[in-house]
C-alpha positions in Angstrom: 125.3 140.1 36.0 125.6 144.0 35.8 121.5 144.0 34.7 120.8 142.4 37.6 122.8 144.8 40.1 121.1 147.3 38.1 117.5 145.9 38.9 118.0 145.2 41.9 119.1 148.8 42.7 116.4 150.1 41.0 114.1 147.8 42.4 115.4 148.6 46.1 115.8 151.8 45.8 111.9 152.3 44.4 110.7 150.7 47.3 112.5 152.8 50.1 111.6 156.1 48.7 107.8 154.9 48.3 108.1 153.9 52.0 109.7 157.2 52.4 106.7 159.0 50.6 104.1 156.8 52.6 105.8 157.7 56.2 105.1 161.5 54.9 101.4 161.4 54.1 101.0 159.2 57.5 101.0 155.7 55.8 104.2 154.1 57.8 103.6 153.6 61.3 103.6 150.1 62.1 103.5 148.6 58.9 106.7 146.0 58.6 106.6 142.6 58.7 108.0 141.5 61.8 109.2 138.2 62.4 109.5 138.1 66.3 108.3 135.0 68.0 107.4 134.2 71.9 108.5 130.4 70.5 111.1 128.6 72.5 112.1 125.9 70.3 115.1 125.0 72.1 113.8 122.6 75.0 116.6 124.6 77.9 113.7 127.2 78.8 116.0 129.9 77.7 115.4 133.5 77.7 115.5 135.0 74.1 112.4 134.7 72.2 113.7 135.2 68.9 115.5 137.9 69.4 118.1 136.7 66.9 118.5 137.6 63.5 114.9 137.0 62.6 113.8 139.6 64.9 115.8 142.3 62.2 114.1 141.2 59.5 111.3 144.0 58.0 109.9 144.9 54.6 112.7 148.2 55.4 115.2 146.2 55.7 114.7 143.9 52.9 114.1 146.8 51.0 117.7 148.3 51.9 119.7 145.0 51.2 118.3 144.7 48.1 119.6 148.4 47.0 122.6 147.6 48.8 123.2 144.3 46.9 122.1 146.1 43.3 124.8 149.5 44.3 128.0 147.1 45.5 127.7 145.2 43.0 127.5 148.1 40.3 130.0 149.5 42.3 132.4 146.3 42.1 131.8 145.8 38.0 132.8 149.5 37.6 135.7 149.0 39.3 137.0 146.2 37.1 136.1 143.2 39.6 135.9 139.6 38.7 131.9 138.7 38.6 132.1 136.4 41.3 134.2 138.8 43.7 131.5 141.5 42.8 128.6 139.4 43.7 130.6 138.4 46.9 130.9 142.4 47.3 127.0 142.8 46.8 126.4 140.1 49.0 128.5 141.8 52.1 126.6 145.4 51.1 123.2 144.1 51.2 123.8 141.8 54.3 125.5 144.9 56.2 122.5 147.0 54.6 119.9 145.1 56.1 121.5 144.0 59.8 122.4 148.1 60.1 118.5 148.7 58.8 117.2 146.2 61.0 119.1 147.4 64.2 118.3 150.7 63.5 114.6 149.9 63.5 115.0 147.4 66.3 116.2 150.0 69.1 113.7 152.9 67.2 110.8 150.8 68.1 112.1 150.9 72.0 111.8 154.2 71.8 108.0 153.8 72.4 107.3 155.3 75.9 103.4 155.1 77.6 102.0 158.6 78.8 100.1 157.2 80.9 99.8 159.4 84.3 99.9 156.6 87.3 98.3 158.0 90.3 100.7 155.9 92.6 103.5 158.1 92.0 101.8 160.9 93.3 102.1 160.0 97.1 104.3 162.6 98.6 104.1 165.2 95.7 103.1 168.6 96.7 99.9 170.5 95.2 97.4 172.9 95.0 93.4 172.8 96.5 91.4 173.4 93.2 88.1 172.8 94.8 87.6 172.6 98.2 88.5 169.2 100.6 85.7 168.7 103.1 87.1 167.9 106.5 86.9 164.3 108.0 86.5 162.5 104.5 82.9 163.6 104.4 83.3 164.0 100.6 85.6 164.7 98.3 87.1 167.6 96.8 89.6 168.4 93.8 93.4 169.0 94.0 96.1 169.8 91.0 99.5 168.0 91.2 102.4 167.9 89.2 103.1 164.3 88.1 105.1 162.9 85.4 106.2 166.4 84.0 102.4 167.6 83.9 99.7 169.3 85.9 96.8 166.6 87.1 93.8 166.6 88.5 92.3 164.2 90.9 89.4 164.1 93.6 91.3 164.5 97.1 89.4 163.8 100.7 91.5 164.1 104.2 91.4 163.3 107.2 91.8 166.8 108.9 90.1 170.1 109.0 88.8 171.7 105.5 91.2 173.0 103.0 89.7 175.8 101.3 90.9 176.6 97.4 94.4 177.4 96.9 96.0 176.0 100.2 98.9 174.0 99.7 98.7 170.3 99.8 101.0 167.4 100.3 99.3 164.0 98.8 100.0 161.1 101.5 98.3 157.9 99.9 96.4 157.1 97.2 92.1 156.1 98.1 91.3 155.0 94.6 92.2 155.1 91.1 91.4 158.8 90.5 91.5 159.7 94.4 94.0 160.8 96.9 94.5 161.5 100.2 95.8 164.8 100.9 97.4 166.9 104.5 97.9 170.5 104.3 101.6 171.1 103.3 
């Protein structure tokens, strides 16, 4: 029983530091197995799509409960333990190894967060003329904002008399998708 602790310790522990050397040179993003499904098997219409235990599992997980499995039960033969209470002891390890892995991993991957600038959330931000707004909407011009913690740039037009470069600018509604319409702050 101790050999197999040992090779599975070995065997664990071999694949977490490769995965450790592959997230270095660039190899680990988004590589794991993961067994999430949009399947409602249940018939009730309810709400978690298999956001159980299966949604945990990963190859970094696994590879972590194995270790875990292979060190507590080395750990539990050193200490004298009966070979069933040591593989009861591995067992715990590696299961608490992989549902702490798996959570980890879990709320890691909602850390994801889309940079995405959206010019909607512009309306009623204040701004700078880059280029200058011809008066009446008779074409368009180019002001910087800043949005979402960074300076933007978008074509304005208004309604009112021309603002030359460098006036300040409140944005009061959004024309098109990289267009707003802009008042002299």
């Amino acid at each position: 029983m101790e050999t197999a602790f040992l090779v599975c310790a070995a065997l664990g522990g071999t694949l977490l530091v490769c995965q450790f050397v592959a997230g270095l040179v660039g190899f680990g993003a988004d590589h794991d197995f993961d067994a999430d499904h949009d399947h409602d098997l249940s018939g009730d219409g309810g709400d978690d799509h298999g956001n159980g235990f299966l949604s945990l599992l990963s190859l970094r997980a696994g590879s972590a409960a194995v270790t875990f499995f292979g060190l507590g039960g080395l750990t539990a033969m050193y200490y004298g333990v009966e070979e069933p209470a040591a593989f009861a002891v591995a067992l715990g390890s590696g299961a608490a190894a992989l549902y702490a892995v798996g959570v980890a991993m879990k709320s890691l991957a909602g850390l994801k967060a889309d940079g995405t600038a959206r010019v909607e959330r512009s309306v009623g931000r204040p701004g700078t003329v880059y280029l200058r707004v011809p008066a009446g909407k008779t074409g368009p011009g180019k002001v910087h904002l800043m949005l979402q913690n960074r300076t933007v740039e978008y074509q304005a037009v208004t309604h009112g008399a021309e603002l030359p470069t460098g006036t300040p600018i409140k944005v009061i509604a959004v024309v098109g998708p990289d267009t707003v319409e802009v008042e002299a702050a």
